[in-house]
BADO-202103 format. One record per residue (C-alpha): x, y, z; residue in one letter; chain. Coordinates in Angstrom, 1 decimal, decimal comma. Example, Ala and Ser with C-alpha at 12.3 -4.5 7.8 and 13.67 -1.06 7.14 Angstrom:
BEGIN
x; y; z; residu; chaine
12,3; -4,5; 7,8; a; A
13,7; -1,1; 7,1; s; A
END
This chain:
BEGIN
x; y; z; residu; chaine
-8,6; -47,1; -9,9; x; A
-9,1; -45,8; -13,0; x; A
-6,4; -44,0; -14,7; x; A
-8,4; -42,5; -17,8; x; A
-11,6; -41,3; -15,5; x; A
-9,0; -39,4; -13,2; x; A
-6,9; -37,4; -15,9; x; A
-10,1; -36,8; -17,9; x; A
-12,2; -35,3; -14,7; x; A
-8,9; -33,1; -13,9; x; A
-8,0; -31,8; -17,5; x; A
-12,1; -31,1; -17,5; x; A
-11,9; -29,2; -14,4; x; A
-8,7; -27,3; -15,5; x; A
-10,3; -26,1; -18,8; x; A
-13,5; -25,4; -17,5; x; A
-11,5; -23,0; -14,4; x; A
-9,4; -21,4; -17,7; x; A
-12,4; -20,9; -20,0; x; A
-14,8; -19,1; -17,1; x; A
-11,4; -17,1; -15,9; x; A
-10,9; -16,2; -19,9; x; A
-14,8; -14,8; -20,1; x; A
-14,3; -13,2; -17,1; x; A
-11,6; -11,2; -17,9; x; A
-13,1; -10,0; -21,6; x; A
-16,5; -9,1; -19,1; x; A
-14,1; -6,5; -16,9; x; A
-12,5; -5,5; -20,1; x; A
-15,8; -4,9; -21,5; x; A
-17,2; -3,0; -18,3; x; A
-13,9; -1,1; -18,4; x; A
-14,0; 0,3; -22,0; x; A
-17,4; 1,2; -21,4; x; A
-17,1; 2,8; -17,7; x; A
-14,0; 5,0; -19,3; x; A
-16,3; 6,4; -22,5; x; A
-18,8; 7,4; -19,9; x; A
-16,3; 9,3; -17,8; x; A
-14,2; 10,2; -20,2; x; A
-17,1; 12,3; -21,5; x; A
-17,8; 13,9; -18,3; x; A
-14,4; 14,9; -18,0; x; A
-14,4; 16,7; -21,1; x; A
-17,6; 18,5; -20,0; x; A
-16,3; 19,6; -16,7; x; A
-12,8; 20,6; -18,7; x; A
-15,6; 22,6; -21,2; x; A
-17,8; 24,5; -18,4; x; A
-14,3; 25,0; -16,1; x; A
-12,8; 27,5; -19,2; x; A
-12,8; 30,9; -18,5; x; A
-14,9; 33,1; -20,2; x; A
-13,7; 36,3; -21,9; x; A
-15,4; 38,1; -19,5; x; A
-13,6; 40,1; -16,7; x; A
-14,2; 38,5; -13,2; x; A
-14,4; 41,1; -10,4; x; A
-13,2; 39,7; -7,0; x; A
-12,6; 40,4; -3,7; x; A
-8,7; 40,7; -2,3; x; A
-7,7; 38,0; -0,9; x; A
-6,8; 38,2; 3,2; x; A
-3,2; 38,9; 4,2; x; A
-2,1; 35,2; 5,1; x; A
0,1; 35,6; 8,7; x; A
2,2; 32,5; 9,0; x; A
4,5; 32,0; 11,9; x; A
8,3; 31,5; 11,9; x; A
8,4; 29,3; 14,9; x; A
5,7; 26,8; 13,0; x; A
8,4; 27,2; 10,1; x; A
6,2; 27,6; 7,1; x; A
7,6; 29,6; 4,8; x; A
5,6; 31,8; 2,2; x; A
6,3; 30,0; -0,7; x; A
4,7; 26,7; 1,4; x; A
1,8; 28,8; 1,4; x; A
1,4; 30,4; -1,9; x; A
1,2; 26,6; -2,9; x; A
-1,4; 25,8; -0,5; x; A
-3,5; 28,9; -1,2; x; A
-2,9; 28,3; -5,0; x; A
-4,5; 24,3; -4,6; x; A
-7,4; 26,1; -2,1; x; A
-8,0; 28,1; -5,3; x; A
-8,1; 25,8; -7,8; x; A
-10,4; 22,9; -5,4; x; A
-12,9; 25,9; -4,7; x; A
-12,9; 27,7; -7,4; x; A
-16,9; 28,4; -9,2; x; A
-19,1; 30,9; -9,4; x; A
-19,5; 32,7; -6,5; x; A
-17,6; 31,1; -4,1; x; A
-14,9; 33,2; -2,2; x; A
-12,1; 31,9; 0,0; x; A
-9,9; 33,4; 3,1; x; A
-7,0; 31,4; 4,2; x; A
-6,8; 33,0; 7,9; x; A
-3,7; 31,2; 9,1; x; A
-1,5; 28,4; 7,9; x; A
-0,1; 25,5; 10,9; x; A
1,4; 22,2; 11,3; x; A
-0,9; 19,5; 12,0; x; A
0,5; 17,6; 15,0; x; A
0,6; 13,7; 14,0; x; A
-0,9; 11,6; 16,9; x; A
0,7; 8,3; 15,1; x; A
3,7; 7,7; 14,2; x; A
5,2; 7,2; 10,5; x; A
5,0; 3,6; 10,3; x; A
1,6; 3,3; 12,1; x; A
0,7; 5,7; 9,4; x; A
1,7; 4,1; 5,8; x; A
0,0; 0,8; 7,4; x; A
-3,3; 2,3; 8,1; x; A
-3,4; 3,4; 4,5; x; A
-1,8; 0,3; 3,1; x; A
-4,5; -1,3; 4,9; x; A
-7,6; 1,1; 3,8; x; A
-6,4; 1,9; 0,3; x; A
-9,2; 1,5; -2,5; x; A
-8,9; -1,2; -5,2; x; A
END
C-alpha cells in the first residue's frame, strides 16, 4: 500500500470539503446582505406610509367589551388584546368590534404542545 497516495488523496479531499464549505458560506453571507437591503427598505416604507397624518381621524366608538368573571379575564387582559387587534388591523377604513373575549380550551396537553412547535418551527 501506498503510504504517500493515501495521505495525499485524504488531505485533497479535506481541503477541497473546507474550500467549497468556505465559498459557501461567503454565497449565504452574500445572499443575506442583499435579502436584508431589500427588506430593510420595505420596512422603512411601511414605517413611512404607517405615520399618522396631521389630519383628524373621525371614528366610530368602539363596542362595550363584556368579559366574564367566571372565564377570569380581567379588563386589563383585554385592553391589551384590543390594543394588539388595533394595531394588526389598523388602515384606512377598516373598523374593528371585539364582541366578547374567552379562553380557548387546549385539546393537547403542554408538552404535546412545545413538541409540535419544536417540531414545525421555521428555519
Amino acid at each position: 500500500m501506498d503510504w504517500g497516495l493515501a495521505w495525499a488523496t485524504t488531505a485533497t479531499g479535506m481541503i477541497v470539503v473546507f474550500a467549497v464549505l468556505v465559498i459557501l458560506i461567503i454565497i449565504v453571507a452574500i445572499l443575506g446582505k442583499i435579502m436584508y437591503a431589500a427588506t430593510g427598505k420595505n420596512k422603512e416604507a411601511a414605517k413611512e406610509n404607517n405615520e399618522p397624518s396631521a389630519e383628524p381621524v373621525e371614528q366610530a366608538a368602539p363596542a362595550p367589551v363584556s368579559y366574564s368573571a367566571e372565564e377570569g379575564v380581567s379588563p386589563e387582559v383585554i385592553a391589551a388584546i384590543s390594543a394588539a387587534v388595533a394595531v394588526m388591523l389598523s388602515g384606512e377604513g377598516k373598523t374593528f368590534r371585539i364582541r366578547s373575549v374567552r379562553r380557548v380550551r387546549d385539546s393537547r396537553p403542554v408538552w404535546g404542545m412545545a413538541g409540535i412547535q419544536e417540531n414545525t418551527r421555521p428555519f
